[in-house]
Biopython code that builds the backbone (N, CA, C, O; Angstrom):
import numpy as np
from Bio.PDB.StructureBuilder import StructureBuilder

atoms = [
    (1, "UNK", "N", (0.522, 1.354, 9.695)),
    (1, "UNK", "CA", (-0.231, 1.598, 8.481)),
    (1, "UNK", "C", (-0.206, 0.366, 7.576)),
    (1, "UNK", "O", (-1.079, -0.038, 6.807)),
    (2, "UNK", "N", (1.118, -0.183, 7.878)),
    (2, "UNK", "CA", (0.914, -1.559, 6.425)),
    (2, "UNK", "C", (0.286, -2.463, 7.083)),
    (2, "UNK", "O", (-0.117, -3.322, 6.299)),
    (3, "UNK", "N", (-0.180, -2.833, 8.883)),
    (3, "UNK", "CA", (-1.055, -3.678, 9.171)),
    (3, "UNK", "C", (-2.098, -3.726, 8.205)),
    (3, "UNK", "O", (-2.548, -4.682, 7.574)),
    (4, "UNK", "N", (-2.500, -2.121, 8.205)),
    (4, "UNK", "CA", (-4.525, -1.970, 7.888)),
    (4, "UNK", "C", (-4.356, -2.394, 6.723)),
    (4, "UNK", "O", (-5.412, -2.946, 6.416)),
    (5, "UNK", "N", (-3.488, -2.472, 5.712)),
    (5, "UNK", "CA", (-3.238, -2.457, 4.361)),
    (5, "UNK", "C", (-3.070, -3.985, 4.152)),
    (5, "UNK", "O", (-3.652, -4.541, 3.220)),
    (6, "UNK", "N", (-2.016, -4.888, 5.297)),
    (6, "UNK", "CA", (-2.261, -6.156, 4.923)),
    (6, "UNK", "C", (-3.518, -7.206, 5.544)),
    (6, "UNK", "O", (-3.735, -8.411, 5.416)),
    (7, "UNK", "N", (-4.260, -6.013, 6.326)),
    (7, "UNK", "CA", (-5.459, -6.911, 7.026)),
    (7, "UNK", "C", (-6.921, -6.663, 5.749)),
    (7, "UNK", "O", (-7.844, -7.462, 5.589)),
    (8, "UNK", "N", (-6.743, -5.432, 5.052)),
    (8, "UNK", "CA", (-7.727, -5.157, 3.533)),
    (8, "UNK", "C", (-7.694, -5.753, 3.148)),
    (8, "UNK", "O", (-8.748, -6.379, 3.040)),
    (9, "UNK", "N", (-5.947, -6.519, 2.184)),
    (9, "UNK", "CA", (-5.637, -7.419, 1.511)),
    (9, "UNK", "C", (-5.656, -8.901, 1.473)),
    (9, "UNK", "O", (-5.514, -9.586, 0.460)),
    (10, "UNK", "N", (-5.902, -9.450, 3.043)),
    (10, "UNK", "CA", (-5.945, -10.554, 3.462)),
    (10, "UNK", "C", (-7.150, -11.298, 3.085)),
    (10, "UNK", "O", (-7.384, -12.366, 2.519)),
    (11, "UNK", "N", (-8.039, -10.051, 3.764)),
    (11, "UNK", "CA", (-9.817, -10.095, 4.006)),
    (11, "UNK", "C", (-10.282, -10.139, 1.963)),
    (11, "UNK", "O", (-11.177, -10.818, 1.459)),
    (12, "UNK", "N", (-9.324, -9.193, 1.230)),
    (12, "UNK", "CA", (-9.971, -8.928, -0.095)),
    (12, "UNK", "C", (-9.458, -10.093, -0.918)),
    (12, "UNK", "O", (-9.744, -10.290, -2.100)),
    (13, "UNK", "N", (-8.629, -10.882, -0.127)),
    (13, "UNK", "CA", (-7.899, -12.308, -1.318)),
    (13, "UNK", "C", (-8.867, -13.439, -0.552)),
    (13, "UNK", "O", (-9.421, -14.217, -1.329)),
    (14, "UNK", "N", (-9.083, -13.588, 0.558)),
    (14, "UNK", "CA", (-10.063, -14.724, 1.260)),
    (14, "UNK", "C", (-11.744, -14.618, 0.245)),
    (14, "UNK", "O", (-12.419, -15.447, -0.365)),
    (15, "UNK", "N", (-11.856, -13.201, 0.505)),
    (15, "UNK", "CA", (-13.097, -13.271, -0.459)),
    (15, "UNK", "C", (-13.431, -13.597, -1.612)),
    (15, "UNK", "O", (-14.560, -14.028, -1.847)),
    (16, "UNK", "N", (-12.107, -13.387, -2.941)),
    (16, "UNK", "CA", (-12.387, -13.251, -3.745)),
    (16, "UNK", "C", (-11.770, -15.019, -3.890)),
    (16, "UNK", "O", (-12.506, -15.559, -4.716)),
    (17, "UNK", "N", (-11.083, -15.677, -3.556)),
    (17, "UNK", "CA", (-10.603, -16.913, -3.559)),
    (17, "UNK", "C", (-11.964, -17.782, -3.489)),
    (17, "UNK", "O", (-12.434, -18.546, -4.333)),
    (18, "UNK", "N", (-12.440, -17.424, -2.224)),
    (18, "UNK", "CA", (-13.932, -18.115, -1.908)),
    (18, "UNK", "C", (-15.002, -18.085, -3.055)),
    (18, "UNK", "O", (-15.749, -18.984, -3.440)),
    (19, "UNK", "N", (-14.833, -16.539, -3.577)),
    (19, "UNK", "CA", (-16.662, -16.355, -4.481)),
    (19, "UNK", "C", (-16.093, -17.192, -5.875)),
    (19, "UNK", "O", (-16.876, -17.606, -6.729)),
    (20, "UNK", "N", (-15.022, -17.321, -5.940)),
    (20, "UNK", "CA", (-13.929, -18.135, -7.368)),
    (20, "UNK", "C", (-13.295, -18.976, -7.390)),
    (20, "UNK", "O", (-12.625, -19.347, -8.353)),
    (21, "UNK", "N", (-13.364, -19.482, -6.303)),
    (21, "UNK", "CA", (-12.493, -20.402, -6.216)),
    (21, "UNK", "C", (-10.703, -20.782, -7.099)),
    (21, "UNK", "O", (-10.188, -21.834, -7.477)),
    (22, "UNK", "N", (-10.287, -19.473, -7.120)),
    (22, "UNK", "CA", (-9.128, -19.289, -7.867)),
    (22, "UNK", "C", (-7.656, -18.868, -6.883)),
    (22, "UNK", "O", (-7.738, -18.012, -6.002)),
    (23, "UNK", "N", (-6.678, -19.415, -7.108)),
    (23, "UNK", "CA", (-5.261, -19.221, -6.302)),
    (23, "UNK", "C", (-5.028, -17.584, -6.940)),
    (23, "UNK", "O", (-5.362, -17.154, -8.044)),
    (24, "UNK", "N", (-4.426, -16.965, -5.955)),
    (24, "UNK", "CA", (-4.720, -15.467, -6.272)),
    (24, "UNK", "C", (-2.870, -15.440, -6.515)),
    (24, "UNK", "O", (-2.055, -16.197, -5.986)),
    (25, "UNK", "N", (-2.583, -14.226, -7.553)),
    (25, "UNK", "CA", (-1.226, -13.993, -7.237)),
    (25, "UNK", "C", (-0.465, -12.802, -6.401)),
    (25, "UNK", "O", (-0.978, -11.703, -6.606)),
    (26, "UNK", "N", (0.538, -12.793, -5.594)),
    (26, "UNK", "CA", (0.925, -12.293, -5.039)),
    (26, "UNK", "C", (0.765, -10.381, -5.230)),
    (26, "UNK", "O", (0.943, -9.465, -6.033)),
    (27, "UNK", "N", (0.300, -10.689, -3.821)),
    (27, "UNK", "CA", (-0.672, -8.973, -3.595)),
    (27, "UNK", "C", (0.558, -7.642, -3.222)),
    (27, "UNK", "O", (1.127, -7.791, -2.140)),
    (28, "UNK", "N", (0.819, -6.844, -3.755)),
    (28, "UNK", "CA", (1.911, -5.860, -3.929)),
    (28, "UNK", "C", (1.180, -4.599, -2.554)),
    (28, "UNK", "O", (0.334, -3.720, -2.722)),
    (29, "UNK", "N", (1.722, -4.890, -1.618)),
    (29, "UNK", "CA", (1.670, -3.614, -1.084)),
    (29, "UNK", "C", (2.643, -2.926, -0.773)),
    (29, "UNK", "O", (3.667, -3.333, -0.222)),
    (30, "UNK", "N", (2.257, -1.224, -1.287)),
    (30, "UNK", "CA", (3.176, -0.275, -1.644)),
    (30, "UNK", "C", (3.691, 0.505, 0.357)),
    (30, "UNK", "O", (2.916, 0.594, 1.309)),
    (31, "UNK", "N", (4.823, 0.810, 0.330)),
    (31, "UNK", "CA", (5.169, 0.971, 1.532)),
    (31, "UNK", "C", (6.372, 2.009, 1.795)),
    (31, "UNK", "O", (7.502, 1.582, 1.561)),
    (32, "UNK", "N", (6.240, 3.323, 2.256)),
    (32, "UNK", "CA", (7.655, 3.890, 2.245)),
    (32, "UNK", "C", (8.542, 3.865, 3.564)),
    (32, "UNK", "O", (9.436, 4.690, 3.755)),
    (33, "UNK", "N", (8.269, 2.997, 4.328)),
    (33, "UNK", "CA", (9.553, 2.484, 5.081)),
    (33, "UNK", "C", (10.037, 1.163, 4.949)),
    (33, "UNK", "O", (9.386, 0.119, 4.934)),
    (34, "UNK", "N", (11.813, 1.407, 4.812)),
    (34, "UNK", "CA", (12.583, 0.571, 4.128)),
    (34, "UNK", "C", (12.907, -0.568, 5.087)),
    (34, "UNK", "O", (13.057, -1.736, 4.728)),
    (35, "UNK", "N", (13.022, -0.031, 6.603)),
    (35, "UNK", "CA", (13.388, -0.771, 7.687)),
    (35, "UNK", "C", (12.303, -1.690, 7.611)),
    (35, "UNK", "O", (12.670, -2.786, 7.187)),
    (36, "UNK", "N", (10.884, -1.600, 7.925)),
    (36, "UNK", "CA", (10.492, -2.488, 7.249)),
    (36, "UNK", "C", (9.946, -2.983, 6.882)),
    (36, "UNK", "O", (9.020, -3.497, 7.510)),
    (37, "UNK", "N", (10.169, -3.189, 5.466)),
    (37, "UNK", "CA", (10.473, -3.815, 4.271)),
    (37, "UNK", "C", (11.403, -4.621, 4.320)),
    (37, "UNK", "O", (11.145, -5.763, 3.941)),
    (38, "UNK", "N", (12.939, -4.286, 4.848)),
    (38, "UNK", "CA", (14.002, -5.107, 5.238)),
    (38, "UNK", "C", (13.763, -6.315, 6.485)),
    (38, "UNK", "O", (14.382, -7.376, 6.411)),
    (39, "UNK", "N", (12.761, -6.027, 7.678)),
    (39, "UNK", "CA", (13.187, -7.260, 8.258)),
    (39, "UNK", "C", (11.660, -7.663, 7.889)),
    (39, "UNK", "O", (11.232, -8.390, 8.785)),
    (40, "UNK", "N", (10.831, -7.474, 7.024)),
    (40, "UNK", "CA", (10.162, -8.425, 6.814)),
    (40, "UNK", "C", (10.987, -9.521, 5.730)),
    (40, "UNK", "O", (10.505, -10.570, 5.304)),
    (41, "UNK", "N", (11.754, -9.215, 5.555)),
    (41, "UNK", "CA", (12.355, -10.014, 4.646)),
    (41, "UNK", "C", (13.849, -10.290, 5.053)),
    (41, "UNK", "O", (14.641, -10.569, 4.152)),
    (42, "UNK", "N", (14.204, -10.240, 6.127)),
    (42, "UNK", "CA", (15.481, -10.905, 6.468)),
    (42, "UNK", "C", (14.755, -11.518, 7.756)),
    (42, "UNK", "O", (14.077, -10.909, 8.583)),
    (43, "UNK", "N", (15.102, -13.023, 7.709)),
    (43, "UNK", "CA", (14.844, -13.607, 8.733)),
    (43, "UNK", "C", (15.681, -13.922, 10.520)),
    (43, "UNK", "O", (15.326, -14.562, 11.510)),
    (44, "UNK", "N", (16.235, -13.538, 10.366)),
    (44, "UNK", "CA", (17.360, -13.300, 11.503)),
    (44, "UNK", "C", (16.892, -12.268, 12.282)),
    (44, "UNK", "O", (16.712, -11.238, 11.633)),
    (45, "UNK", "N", (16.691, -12.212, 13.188)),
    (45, "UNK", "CA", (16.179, -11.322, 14.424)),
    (45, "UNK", "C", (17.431, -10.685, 15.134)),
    (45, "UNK", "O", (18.357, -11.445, 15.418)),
    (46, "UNK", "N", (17.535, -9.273, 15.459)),
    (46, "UNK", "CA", (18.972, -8.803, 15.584)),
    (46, "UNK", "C", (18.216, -8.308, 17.377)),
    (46, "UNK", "O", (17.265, -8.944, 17.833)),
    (47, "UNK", "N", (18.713, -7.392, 17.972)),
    (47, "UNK", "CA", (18.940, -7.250, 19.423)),
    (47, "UNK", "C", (17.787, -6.293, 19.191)),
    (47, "UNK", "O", (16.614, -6.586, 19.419)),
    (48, "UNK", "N", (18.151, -5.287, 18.785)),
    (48, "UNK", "CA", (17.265, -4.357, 18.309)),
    (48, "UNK", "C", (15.538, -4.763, 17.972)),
    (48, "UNK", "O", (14.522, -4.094, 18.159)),
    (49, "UNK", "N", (15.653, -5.593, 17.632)),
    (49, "UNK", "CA", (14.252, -6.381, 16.888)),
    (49, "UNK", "C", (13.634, -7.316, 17.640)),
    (49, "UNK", "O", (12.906, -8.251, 17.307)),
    (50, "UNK", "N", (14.111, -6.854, 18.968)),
    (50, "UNK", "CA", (13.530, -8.195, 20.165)),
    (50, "UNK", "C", (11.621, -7.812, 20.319)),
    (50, "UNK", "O", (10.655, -8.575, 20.356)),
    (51, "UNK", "N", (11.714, -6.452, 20.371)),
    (51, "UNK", "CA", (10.287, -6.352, 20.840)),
    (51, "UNK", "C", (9.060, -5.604, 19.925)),
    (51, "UNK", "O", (8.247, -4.735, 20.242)),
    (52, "UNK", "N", (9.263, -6.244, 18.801)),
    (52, "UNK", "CA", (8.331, -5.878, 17.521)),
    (52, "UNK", "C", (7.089, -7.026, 17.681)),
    (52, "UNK", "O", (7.077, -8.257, 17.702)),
    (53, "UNK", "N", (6.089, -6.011, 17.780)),
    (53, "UNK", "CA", (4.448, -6.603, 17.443)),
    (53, "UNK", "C", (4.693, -7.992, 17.095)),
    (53, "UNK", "O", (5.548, -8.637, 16.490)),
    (54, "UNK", "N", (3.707, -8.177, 17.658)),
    (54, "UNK", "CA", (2.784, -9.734, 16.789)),
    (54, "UNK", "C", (2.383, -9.686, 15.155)),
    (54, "UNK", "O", (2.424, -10.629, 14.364)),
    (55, "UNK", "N", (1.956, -8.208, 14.880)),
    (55, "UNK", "CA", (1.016, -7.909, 13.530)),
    (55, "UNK", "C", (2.307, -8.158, 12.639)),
    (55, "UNK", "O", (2.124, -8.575, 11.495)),
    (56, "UNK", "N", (3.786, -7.897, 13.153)),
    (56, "UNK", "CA", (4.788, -7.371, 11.873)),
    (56, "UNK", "C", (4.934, -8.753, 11.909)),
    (56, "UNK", "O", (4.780, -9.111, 10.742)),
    (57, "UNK", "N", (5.210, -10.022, 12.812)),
    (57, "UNK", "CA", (5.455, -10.921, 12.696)),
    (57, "UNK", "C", (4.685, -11.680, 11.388)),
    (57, "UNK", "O", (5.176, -12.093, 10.337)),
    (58, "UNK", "N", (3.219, -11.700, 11.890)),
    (58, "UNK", "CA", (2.243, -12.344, 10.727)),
    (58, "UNK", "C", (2.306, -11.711, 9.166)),
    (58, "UNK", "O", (2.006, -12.341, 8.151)),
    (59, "UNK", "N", (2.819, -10.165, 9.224)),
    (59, "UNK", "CA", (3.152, -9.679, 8.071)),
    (59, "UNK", "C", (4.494, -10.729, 7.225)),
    (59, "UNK", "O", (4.285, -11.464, 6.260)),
    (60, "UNK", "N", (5.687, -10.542, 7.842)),
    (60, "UNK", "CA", (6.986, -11.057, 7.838)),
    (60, "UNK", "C", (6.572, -12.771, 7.198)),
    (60, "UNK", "O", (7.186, -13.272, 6.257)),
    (61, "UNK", "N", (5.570, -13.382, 7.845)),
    (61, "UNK", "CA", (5.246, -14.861, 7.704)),
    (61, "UNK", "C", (4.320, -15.111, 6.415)),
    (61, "UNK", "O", (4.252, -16.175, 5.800)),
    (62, "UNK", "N", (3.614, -13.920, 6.120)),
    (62, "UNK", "CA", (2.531, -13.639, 4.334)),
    (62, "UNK", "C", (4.299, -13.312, 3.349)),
    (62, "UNK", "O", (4.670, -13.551, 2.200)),
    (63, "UNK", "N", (4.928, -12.702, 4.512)),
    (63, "UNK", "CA", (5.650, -11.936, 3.207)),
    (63, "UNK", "C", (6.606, -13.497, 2.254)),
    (63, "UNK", "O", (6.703, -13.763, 1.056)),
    (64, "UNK", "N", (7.110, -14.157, 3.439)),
    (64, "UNK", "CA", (7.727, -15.419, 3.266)),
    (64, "UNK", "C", (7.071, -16.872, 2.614)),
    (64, "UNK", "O", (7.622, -17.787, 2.002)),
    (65, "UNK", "N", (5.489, -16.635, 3.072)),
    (65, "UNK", "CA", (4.986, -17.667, 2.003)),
    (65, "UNK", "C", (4.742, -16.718, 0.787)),
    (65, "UNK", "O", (3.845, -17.368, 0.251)),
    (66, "UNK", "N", (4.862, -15.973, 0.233)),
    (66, "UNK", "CA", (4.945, -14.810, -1.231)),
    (66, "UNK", "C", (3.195, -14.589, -0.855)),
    (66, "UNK", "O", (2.690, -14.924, -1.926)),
    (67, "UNK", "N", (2.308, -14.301, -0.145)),
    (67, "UNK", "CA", (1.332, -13.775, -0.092)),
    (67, "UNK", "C", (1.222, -12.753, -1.019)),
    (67, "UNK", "O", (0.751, -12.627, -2.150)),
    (68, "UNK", "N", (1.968, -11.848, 0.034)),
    (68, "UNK", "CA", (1.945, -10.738, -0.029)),
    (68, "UNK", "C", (3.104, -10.230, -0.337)),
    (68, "UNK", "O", (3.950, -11.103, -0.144)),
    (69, "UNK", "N", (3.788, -8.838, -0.885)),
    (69, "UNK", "CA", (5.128, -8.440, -1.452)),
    (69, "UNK", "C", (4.778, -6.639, -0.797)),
    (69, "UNK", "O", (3.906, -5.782, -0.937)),
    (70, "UNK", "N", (6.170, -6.829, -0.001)),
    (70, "UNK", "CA", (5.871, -5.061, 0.577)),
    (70, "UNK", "C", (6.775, -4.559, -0.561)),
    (70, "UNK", "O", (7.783, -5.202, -0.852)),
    (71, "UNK", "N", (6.487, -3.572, -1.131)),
    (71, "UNK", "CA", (7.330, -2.525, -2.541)),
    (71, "UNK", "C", (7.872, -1.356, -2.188)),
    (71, "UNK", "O", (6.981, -0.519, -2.041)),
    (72, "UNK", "N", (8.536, -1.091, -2.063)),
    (72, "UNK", "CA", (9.345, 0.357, -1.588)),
    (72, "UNK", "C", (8.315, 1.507, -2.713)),
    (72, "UNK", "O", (8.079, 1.190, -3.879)),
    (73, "UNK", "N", (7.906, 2.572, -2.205)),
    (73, "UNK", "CA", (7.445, 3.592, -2.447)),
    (73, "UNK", "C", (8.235, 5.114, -2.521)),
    (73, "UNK", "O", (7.476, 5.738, -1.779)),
    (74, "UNK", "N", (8.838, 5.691, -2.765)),
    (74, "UNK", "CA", (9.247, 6.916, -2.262)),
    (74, "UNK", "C", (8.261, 8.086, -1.659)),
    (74, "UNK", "O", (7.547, 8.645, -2.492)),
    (75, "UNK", "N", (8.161, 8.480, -0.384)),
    (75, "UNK", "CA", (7.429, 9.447, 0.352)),
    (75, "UNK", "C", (6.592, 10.177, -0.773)),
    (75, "UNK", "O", (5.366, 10.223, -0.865)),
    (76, "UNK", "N", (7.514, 10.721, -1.586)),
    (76, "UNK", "CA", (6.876, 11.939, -2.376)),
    (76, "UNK", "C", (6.334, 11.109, -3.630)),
    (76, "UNK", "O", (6.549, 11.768, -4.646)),
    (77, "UNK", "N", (5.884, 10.239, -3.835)),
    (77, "UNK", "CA", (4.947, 9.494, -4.973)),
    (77, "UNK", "C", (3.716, 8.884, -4.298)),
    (77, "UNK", "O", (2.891, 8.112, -4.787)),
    (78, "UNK", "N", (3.782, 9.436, -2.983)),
    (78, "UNK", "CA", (2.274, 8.385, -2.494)),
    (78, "UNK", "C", (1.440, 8.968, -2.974)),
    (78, "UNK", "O", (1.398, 10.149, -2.629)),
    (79, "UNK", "N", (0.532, 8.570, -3.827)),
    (79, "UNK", "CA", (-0.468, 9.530, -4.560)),
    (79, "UNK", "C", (-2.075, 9.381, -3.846)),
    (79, "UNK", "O", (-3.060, 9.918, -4.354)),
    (80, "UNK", "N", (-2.123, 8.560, -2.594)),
    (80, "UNK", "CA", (-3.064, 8.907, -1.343)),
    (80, "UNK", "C", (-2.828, 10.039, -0.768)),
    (80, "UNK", "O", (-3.812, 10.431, -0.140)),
    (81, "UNK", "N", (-1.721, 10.895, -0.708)),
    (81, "UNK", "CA", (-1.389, 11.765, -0.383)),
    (81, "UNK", "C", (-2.465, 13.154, -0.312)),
    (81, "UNK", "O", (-2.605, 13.992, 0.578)),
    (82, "UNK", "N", (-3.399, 12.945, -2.151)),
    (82, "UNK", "CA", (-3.821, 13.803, -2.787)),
    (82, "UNK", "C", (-5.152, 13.496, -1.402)),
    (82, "UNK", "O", (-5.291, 14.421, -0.602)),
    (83, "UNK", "N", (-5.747, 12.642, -1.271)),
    (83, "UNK", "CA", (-7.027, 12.590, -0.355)),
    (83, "UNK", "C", (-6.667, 12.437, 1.118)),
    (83, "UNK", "O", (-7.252, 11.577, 1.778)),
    (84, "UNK", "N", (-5.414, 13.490, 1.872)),
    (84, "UNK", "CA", (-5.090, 13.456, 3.300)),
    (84, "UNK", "C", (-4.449, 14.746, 3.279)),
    (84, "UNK", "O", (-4.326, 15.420, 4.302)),
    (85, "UNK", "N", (-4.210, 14.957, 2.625)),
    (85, "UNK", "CA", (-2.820, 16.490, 2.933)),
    (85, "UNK", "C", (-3.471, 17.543, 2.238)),
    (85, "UNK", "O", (-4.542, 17.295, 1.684)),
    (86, "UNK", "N", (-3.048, 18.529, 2.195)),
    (86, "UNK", "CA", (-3.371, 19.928, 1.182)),
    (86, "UNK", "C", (-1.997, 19.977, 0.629)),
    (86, "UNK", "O", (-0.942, 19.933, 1.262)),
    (87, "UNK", "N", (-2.173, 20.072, -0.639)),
    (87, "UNK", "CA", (-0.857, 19.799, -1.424)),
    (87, "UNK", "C", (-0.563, 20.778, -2.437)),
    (87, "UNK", "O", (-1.231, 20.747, -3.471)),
    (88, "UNK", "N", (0.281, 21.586, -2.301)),
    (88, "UNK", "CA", (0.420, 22.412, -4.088)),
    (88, "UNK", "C", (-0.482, 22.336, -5.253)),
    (88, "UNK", "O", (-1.254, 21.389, -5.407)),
    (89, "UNK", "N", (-0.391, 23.336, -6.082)),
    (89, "UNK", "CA", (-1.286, 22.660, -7.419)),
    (89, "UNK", "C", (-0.707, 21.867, -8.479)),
    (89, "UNK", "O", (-1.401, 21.157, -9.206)),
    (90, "UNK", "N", (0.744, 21.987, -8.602)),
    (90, "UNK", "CA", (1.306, 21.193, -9.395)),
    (90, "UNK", "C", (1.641, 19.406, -9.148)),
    (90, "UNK", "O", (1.794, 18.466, -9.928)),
    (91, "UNK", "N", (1.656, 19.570, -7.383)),
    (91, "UNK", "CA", (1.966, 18.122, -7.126)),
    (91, "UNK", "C", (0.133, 17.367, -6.954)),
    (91, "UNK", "O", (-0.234, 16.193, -6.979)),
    (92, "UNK", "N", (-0.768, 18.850, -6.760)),
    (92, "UNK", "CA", (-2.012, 18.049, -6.889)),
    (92, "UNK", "C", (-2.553, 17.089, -8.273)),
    (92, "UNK", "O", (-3.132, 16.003, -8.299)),
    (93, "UNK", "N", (-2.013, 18.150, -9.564)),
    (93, "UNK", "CA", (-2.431, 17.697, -10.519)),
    (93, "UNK", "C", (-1.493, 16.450, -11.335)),
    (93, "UNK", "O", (-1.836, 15.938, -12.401)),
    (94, "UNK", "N", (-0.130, 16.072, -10.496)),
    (94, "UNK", "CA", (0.480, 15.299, -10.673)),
    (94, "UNK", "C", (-0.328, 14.025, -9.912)),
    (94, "UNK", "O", (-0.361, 13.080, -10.700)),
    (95, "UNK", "N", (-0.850, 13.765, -8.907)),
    (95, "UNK", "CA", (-0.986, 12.416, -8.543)),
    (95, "UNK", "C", (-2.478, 12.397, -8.783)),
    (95, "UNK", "O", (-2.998, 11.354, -8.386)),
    (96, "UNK", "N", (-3.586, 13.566, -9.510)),
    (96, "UNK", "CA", (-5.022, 13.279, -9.660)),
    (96, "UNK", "C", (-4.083, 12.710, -11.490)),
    (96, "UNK", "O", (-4.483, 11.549, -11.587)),
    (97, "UNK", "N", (-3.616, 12.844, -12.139)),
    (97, "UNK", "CA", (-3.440, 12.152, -13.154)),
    (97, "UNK", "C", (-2.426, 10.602, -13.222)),
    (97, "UNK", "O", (-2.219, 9.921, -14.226)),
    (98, "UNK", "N", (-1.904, 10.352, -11.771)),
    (98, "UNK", "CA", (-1.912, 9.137, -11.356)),
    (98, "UNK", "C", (-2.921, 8.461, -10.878)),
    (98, "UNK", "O", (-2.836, 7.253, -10.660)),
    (99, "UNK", "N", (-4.085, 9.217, -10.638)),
    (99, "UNK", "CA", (-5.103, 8.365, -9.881)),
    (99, "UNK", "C", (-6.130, 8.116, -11.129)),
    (99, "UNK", "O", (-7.197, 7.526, -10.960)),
    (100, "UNK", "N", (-5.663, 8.675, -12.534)),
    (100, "UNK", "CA", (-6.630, 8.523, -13.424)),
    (100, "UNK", "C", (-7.763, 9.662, -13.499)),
    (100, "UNK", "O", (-8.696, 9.542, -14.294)),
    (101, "UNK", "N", (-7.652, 10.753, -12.656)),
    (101, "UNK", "CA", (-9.192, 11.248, -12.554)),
    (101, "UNK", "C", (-8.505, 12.341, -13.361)),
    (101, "UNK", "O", (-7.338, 12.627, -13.094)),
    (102, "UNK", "N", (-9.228, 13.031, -14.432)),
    (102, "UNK", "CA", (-9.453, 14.048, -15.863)),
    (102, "UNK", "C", (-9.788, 15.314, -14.590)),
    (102, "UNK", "O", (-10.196, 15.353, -13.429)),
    (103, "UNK", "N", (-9.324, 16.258, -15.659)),
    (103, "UNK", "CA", (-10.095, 17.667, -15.085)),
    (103, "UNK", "C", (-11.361, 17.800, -16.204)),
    (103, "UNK", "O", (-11.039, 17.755, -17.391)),
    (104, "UNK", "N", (-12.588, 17.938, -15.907)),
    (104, "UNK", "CA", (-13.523, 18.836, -17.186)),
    (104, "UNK", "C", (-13.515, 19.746, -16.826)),
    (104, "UNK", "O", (-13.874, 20.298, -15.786)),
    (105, "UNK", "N", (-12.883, 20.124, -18.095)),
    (105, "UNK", "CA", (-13.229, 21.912, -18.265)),
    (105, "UNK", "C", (-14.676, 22.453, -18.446)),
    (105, "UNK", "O", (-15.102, 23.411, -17.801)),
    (106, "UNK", "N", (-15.474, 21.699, -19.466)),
    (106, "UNK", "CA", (-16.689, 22.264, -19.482)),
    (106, "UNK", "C", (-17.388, 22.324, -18.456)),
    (106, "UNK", "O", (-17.991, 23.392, -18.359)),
    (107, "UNK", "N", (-17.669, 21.117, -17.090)),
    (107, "UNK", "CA", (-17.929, 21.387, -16.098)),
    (107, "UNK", "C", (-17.865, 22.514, -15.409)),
    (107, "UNK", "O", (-18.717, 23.099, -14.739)),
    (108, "UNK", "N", (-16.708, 22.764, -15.660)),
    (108, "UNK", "CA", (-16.006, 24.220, -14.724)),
    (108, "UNK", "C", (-16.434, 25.125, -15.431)),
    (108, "UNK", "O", (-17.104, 25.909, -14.759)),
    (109, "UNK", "N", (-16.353, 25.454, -16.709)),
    (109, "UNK", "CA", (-16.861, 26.819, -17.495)),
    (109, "UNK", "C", (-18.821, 26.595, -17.032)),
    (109, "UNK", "O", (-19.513, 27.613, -17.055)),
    (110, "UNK", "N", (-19.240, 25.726, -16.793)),
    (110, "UNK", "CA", (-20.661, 26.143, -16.557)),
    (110, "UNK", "C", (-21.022, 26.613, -15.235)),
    (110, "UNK", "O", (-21.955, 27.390, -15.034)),
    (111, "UNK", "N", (-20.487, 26.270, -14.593)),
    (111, "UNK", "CA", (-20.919, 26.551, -13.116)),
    (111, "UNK", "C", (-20.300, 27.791, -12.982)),
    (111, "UNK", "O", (-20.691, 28.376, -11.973)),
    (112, "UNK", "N", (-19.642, 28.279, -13.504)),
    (112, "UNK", "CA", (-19.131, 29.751, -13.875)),
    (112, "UNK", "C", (-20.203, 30.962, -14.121)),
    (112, "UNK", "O", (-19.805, 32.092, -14.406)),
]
sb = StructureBuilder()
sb.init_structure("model")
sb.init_model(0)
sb.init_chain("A")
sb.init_seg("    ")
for serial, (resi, resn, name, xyz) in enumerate(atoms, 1):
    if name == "N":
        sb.init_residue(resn, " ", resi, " ")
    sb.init_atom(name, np.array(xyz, "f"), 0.0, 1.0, " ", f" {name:<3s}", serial, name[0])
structure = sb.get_structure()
């Protein structure tokens, strides 16, 4: 998942560098696994870590020139959550007021 997220981010800093010609600052992607998060950022390769992708590598190599910054997330704050899962109403209306989006009431009282 943090490939697609650092291949968006790659493609959305090349573009916007190009149409502006401006040095962009380091792009925050949010991520809730810690493992890694950790060996993108420890450089030492352990036994265990012999046969990880090519993609985590090029991640690991954005993360080290400061491209890009993976951020620890906790599971239960992903507020994409709200547009993939069916979720409670209380944790729905918790991350639609992280995502910024209002309830109208009058909307709702007319179509009534």
């Amino acid at each position: 998942m943090t490939s697609n997220a650092k291949r968006e981010a790659m493609c959305l800093r090349k573009l916007v560098s190009r149409l502006f010609g401006e040095k962009l600052p380091t792009t925050i992607i949010h991520c809730n696994n810690q493992s890694h998060i950790r060996l993108t950022e420890n450089l030492v390769f352990h036994d265990r870590s012999k046969h990880i992708d090519l993609e985590y590598h090029y991640i690991r190599d954005m993360v080290q020139r400061k491209v890009i910054k993976l951020k620890y997330i906790a599971t239960e704050e992903h507020a994409v959550d709200i547009l993939t899962k069916p979720l409670p109403l209380t944790k729905f209306a918790h991350f639609r007021g992280k995502l910024g989006v209002v309830e109208n009431v009058s909307l709702a009282e007319r179509e009534c």
